[in-house]
N, C-alpha and C positions, 0 to 999 in steps of 0.2 A: 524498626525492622531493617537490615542488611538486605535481605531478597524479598523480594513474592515471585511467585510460582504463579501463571494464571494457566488455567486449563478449562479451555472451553467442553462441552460436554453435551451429546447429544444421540441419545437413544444407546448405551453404551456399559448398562447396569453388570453385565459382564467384567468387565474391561476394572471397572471404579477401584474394589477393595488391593486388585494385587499394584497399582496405579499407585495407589496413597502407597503401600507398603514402601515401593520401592524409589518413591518423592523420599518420604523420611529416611527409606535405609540410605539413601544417597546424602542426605544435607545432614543431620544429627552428627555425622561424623565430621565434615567441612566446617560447618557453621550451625549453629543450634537457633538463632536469632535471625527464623526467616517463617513466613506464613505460605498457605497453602490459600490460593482462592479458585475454585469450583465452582462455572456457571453454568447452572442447567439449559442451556437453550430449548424450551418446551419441551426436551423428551414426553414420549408417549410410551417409553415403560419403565422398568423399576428403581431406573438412573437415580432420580430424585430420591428414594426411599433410600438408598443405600450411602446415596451422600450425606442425607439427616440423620443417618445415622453413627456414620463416621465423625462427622459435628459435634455431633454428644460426646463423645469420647476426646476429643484433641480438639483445645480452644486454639489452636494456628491454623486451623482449616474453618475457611469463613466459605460459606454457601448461596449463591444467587440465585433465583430463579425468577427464569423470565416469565412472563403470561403467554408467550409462544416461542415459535422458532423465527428468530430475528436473520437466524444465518451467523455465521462463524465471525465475520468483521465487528457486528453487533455484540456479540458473545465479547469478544475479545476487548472491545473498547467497555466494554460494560466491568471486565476485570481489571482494567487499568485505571479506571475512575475509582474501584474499591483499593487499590494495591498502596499500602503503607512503605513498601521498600524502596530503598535508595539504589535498587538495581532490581528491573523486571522481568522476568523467565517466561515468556508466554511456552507452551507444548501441545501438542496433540494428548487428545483423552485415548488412546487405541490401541495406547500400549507400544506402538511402531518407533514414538522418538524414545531414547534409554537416556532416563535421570542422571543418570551416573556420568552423562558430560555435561552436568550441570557444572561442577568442578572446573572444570576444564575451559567453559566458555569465560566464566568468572574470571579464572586466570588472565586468559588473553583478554580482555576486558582492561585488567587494573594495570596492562602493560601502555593504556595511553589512549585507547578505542570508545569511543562513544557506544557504537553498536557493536556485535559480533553475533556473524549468521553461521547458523550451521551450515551444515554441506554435507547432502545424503550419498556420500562416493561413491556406497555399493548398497546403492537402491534395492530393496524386496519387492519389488512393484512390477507389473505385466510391464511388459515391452511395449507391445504395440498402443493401448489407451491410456497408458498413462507414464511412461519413461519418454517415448519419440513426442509429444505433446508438448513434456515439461521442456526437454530439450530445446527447442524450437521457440518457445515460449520465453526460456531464459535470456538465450541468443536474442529474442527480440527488446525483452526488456530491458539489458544490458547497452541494449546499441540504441536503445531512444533515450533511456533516462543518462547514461552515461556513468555509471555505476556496474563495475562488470563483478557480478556476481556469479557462481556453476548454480546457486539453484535458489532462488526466489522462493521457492514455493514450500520451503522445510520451514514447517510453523516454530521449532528450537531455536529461540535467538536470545541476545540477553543485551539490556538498554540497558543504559543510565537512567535515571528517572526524568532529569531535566529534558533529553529529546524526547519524549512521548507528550512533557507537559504541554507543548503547543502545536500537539499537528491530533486533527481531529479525522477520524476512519469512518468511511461511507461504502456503498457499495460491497465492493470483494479487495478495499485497498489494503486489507491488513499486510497483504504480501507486499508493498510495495514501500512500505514503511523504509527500511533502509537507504532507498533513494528520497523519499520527502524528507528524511532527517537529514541527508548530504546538501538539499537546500539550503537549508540553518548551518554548514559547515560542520557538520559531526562525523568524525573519523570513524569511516566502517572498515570493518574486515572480516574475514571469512574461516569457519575451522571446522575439517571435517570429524564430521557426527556418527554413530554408529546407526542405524535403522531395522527393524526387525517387519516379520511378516505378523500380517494382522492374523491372530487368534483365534479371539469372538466378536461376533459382528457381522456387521457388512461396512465398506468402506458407502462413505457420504459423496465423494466426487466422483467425475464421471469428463469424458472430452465435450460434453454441451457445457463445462466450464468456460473452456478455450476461448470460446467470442464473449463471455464478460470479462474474463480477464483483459483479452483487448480491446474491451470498449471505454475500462476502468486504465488503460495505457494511455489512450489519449487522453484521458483526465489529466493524469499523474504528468505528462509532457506537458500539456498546455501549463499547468499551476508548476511545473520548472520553471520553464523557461519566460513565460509570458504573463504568469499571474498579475503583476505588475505595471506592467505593457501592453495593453492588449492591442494598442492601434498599432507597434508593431505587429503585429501577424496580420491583423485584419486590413491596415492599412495597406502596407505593402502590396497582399492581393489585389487591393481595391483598386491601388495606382496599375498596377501589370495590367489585371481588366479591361480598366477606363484606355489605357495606351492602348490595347488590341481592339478596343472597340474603335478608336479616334483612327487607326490604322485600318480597320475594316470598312469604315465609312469613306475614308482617300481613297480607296480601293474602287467602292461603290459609283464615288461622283467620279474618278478618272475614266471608267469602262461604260460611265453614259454621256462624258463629253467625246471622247476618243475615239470610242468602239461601240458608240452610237446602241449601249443595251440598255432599256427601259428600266430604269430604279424601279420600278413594283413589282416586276419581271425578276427582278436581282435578288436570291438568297441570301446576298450578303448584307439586302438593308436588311434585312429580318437579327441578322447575326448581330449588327451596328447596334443596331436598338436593346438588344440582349445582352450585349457585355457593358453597354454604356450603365446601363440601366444596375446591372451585378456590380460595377465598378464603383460608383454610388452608395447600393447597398451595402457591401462591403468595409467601407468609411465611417459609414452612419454605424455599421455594428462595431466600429473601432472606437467610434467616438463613445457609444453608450457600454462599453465596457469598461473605459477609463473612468466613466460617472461612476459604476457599478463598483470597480477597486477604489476609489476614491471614498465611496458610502464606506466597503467594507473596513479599509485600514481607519479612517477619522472617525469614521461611529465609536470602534474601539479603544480609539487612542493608541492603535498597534503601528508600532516601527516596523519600517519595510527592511529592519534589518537584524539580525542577533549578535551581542556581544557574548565572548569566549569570558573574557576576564579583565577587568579595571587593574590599573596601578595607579597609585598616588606617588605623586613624583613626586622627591624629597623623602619619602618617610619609609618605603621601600615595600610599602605595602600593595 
């Protein structure tokens, strides 16, 4: 296979048949040598009926169904474990992202790009709960992962198949995939996407997103920058700490030889004792995360690092 297409899919029996239609009216003509994968994330109505039946009819649409609702990052990593193509299309089921720049991201894609995200420029979406949200949200994710994208959150992207092969999705990190790929070195880039107003349905998101997404940000930062390192971060702290507490405590004993105030009287032994004590702890969780990356890369046998491409010198290979 050329593509896969995965579309997660949830409660959306509406949404399904003109979805397929317009998957196929859009690739059939591009490229014929591409599959459809369809995961039911437990819908509870007639989602699934309508995809087994589509099934029947066109063997390039393979169908998943979970035993519940895993949520959309599960759905998604559950599509890319099934996807045979050398290049993978994840989309919203809702009809909002348009097949028709499936084309188009390919394109840019085969011009040198590992990933290509879309970009919803002229959002169909309420202003206030969910445009000023994503905004804000972008802006953040942009400026901690260091990867500046206009909008993380347009599930339209199109990989290579080798960046998915090694990065595993938890949580709500399917959006964040672009930046975990730029870890490994994979060339992203960005191209605006068309987006429509949802139809039938009800839309699945809501702004009580907003705090998993940024709980799943300091994930995606810390496994940047520090997956590797952990006593950088933790260390670091741990020395600032210990120094402010070794600094609280000269404090302590100077103002009850000097200025004659009774250390158990003194707020700041209480303070001494509390940063000395964090400064410490801090260390020891530095220490037992290097254990921790250490178990996880040599259990594997995993390189802390990815190669692009070998040459054999001499033979031009």
């Amino acid at each position: 296979m050329n593509f896969s297409v995965v579309v997660p899919i949830y409660n959306e029996q509406d949404n399904i048949d003109e979805l397929y239609q317009a998957i196929v009216g859009a690739l059939d003509g591009f490229d014929p040598n591409y599959e459809i994968i369809m995961v039911d994330d437990g819908s509870t109505d007639g989602s699934f009926g309508a995809l087994q039946r589509l099934a029947g009819k066109d063997a390039r649409l393979k169908v998943i169904r979970l035993r519940r609702n895993f949520g959309q990052t599960a759905a998604m990593s559950a599509g890319f474990d099934a996807a045979t193509g050398g290049i993978i299309i994840p989309m919203d089921g809702d009809l909002q992202n348009d097949p028709a720049d499936i084309p188009r991201l390919v394109a840019k894609l085969e011009e040198g790009y590992d990933v290509v995200s879309g970009w919803r420029h002229d959002r169909k979406d309420t202003f206030i709960t969910r445009k000023i949200p994503s905004l804000l949200a972008n802006a953040l994710i942009s400026s901690f992962t260091g990867v500046h994208l206009h909008d993380y959150g347009c599930t339209l992207k199109a990989y290579r198949r080798e960046v998915l092969e090694g990065i595993n999705l938890y949580g709500e990190m399917h959006r964040f995939v672009p930046a975990l790929a730029s870890q490994v070195g994979a060339r992203v880039a960005e191209l605006q996407v068309s987006h429509h107003p949802r139809r039938h349905g009800s839309s699945k998101y809501g702004i009580s997103r907003t705090l998993r997404v940024i709980l799943d940000l300091m994930t995606v930062k810390f496994l940047l920058a520090y997956s590797t390192k952990p006593i950088q971060l933790f260390g670091r702290w741990g020395v600032y700490t210990f120094l402010a507490g070794l600094a609280s405590g000269t404090a302590t004993v100077y103002m009850k030889l000097f200025e004659h105030v009774s250390m158990n009287r003194n707020p700041l032994l209480i303070l001494t004792a509390f940063l000395l004590f964090m400064g410490i702890q801090f260390i020891v969780m530095g220490l037992l995360g290097e254990l921790n990356a250490r178990t996880y890369f040599e259990s594997q046998s995993k390189p802390i690092y990815v190669v692009r491409e070998r040459i054999n010198v001499g033979t031009g290979n």
